[in-house]
N, C-alpha and C positions, 0 to 999 in steps of 0.2 A: 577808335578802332580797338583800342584794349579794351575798352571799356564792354565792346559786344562779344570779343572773345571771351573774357571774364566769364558773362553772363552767357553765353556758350557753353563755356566747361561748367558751369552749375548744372544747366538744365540737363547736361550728358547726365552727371555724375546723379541726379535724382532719379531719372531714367530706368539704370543703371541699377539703384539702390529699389526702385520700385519692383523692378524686374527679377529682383532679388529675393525681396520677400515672397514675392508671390509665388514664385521656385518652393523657395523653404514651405510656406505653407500649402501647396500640394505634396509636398514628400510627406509633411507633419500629417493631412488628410488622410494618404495613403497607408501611412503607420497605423492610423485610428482604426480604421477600418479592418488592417490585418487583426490589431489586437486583440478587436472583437467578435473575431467571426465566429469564435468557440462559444457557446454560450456559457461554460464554465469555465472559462478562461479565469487564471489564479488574478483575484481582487481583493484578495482575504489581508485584513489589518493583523501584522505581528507584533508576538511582545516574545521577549527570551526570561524565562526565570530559571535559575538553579534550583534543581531540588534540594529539598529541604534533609537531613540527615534521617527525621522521624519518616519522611515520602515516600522514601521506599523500604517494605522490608523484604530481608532473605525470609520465602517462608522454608524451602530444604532445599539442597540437591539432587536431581534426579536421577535417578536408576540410570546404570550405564547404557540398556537397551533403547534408551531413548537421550542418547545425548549426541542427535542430532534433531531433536526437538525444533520445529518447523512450523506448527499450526496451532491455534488455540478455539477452542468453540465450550460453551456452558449449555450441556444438557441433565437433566432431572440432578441437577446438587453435582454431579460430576464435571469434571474436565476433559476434553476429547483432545486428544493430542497426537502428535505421530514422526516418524525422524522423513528426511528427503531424499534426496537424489538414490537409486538403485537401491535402497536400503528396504527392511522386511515388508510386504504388502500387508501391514494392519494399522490396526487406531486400536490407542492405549486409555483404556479408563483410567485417569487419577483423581485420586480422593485430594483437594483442593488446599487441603488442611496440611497435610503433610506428603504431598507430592507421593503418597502409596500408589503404586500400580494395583486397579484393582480387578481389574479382565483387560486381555488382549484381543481384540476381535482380529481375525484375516479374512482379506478381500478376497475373496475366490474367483471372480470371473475381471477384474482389473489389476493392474501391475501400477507398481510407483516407480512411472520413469523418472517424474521430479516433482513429488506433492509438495508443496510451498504454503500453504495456508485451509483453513474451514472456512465457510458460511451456515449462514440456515434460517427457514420461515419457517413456517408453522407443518411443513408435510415432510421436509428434506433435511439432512445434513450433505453440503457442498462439497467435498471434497478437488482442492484444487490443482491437476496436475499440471500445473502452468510454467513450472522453474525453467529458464530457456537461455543458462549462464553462457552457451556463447554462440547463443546466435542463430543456429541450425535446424531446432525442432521445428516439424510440421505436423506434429501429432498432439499441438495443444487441447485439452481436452479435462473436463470438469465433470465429475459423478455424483448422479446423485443416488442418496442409500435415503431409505424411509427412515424415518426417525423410530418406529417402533421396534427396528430391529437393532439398533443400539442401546443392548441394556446389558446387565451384570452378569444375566444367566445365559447369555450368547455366546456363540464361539465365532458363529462367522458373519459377514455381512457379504451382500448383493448389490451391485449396481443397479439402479432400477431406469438410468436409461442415459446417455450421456452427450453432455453442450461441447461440439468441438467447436475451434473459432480459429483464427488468423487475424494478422494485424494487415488490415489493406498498403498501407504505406511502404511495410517490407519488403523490397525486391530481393533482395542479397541473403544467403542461407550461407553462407561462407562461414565456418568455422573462427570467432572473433570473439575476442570480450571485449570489442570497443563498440556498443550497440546499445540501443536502446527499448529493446522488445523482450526484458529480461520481465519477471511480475513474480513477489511474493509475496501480494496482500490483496486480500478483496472480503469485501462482505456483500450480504443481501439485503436490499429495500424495496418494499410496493414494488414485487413481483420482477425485481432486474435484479443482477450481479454488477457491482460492480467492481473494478479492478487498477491498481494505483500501482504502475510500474516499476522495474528497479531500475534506473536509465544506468548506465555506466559511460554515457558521456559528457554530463554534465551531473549537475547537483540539485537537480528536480525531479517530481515526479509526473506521468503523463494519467490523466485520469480516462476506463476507458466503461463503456455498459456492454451489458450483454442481457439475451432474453434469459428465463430459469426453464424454460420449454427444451430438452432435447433436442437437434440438430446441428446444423451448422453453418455457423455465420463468422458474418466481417467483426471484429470489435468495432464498435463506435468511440471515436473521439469526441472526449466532451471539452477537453482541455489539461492546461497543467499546472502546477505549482514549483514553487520553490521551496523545496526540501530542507537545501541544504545538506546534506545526504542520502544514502540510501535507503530509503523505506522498503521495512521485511515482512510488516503486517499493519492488515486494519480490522478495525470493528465497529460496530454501531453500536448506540444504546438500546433497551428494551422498547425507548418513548420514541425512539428514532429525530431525536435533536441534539444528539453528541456524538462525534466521529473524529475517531483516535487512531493513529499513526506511528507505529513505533520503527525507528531505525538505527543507524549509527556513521559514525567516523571513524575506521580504524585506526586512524592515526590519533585520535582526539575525543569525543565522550559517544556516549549513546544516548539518544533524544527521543521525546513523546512528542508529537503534534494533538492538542486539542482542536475541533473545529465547530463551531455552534453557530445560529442565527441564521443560518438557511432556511431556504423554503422551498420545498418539494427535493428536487435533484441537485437543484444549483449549490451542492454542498462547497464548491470554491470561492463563492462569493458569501461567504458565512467569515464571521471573526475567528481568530486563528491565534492559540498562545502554544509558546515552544518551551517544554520545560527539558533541560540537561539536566538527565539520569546519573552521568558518571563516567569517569573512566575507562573507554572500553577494554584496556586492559586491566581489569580490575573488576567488571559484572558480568566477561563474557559478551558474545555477539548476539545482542537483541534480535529474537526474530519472531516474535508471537505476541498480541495481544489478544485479550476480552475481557467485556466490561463484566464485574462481578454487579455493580449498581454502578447510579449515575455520578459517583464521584471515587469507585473504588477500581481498581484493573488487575488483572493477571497480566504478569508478562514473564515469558519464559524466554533464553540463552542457552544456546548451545554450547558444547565443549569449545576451547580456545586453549591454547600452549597456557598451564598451569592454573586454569581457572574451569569446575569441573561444571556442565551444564546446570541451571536451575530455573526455581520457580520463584517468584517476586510477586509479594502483591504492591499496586503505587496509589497514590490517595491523592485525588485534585482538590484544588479551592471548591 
């Protein structure tokens, strides 16, 4: 009689144990499937390197009229720059060398509620009014200006016609910085924008497209990565096979994300190395990249208590 009980409580206890796993491996199913429903869901291999002393140089600091320096773009030898939130509607020519202002163009028919970043292809520079620190905008909205009308002997520029968009997800306009539909970095590829959030609730970023066509639309989620902090800019390279990320940690350094080995859009599932720039009390609050070439970058910082805005170039492997 013990002897059937015995083998009674076995056959329960495998039961039991079978029914168990097979639990675990539908929740594990179901995870799989959440994780990849993005198609750019972040797959990217990190590596962390410290920059190197030589990596980054100061190349000046910039003119006070621009230190709140916010966007980076390389057009004809120049640098296209501009400060953010309610501050002057223009883009500031600098000479690249020594951070000289060298025209200030103004916007005449658009306002900088909160321009956060440049792009551009071959007809447009992007202008990105996207900054949406806590929460509330519904007037996000991206311009484009022709490229022929940013040059030296110009005083003003034109919007030639402009991408508003919304984040579909967003219900809540509630005045908050604990939100995740913040964005000060995007560039352009094969005819999309695309745009790499500032989350402020976590320490990732959400990767999102949009068309370069005028009107207006949902942002598309393509997926997100893990940052690790807040990313303030991005850029592509000229060959469109390196995409760079600059942000920071206020509490702790400021970082570069490289990203390469992609194909087409899927730039999350490309190899990924994170180099730490510095201190950010000591280079200022990184908010601007562009690639000068495929191994060289501008990056500019704005003002910070005792560290005056500047222009940096940084050199990768």
């Amino acid at each position: 009689m013990r002897f059937k009980n015995t083998i009674n409580t076995f056959r329960a206890i495998i039961i039991i144990a079978v029914i168990g796993l097979s639990t675990l491996a539908i929740i594990a199913c179901g995870n799989s499937i959440t994780a990849t429903s993005n198609k750019n869901e972040a797959a990217t291999q990190t590596d962390t390197n410290a920059a190197k002393s030589n990596d980054l140089k100061l190349i000046a600091d910039l003119h006070v009229s621009i230190k709140e320096t916010s966007g980076l773009a390389i057009l004809n030898g120049l640098l296209v720059t501009h400060n953010d939130r309610g501050r002057a509607n223009q883009l500031m020519l600098m000479n690249p060398e020594n951070a000289h202002i060298e025209q200030a163009l103004t916007a005449v028919n658009f306002q900088n509620n909160d321009w956060e970043d440049l792009a551009k292809n071959d007809d447009f520079l992007f202008v990105g009014d996207i900054g949406n620190n806590e929460g509330e905008r519904k007037n996000l909205a991206i311009y484009l200006i022709p490229l022929k009308e940013i040059k030296k002997s110009s005083f003003e520029v034109k919007s030639n016609g402009t991408i508003n968009f919304y984040y579909p997800a967003q219900k809540s306009f509630d005045v908050s910085k604990k939100h995740n539909y913040d964005c000060e970095a995007m560039f352009c590829f094969n005819n999309e924008i695309y745009l790499f959030t500032k989350n402020r609730l976590n320490d990732s970023t959400n990767l999102y497209s949009l068309p370069t066509q005028p009107g207006n639309y949902p942002a598309k989620l393509l997926g997100s990565f893990n940052s690790g902090g807040r990313i303030t800019g991005a850029d592509i390279s000229a060959d469109g096979k390196k995409i760079a990320l600059v942000g920071y940690n206020k509490k702790a350094d400021c970082f570069l994300w490289m990203i390469e080995g992609f194909t087409g859009d899927n730039f999350l599932k490309g190899k990924s190395r994170k180099y730490n720039l510095g201190p950010y009390d000591k280079l200022g609050q990184m908010e601007a990249v562009a690639f000068k070439n495929n191994t060289s970058l501008y990056l500019s910082s704005e003002e910070i208590a005792n560290v005056p805005a500047r222009l940096y170039l940084f050199s990768v492997d």
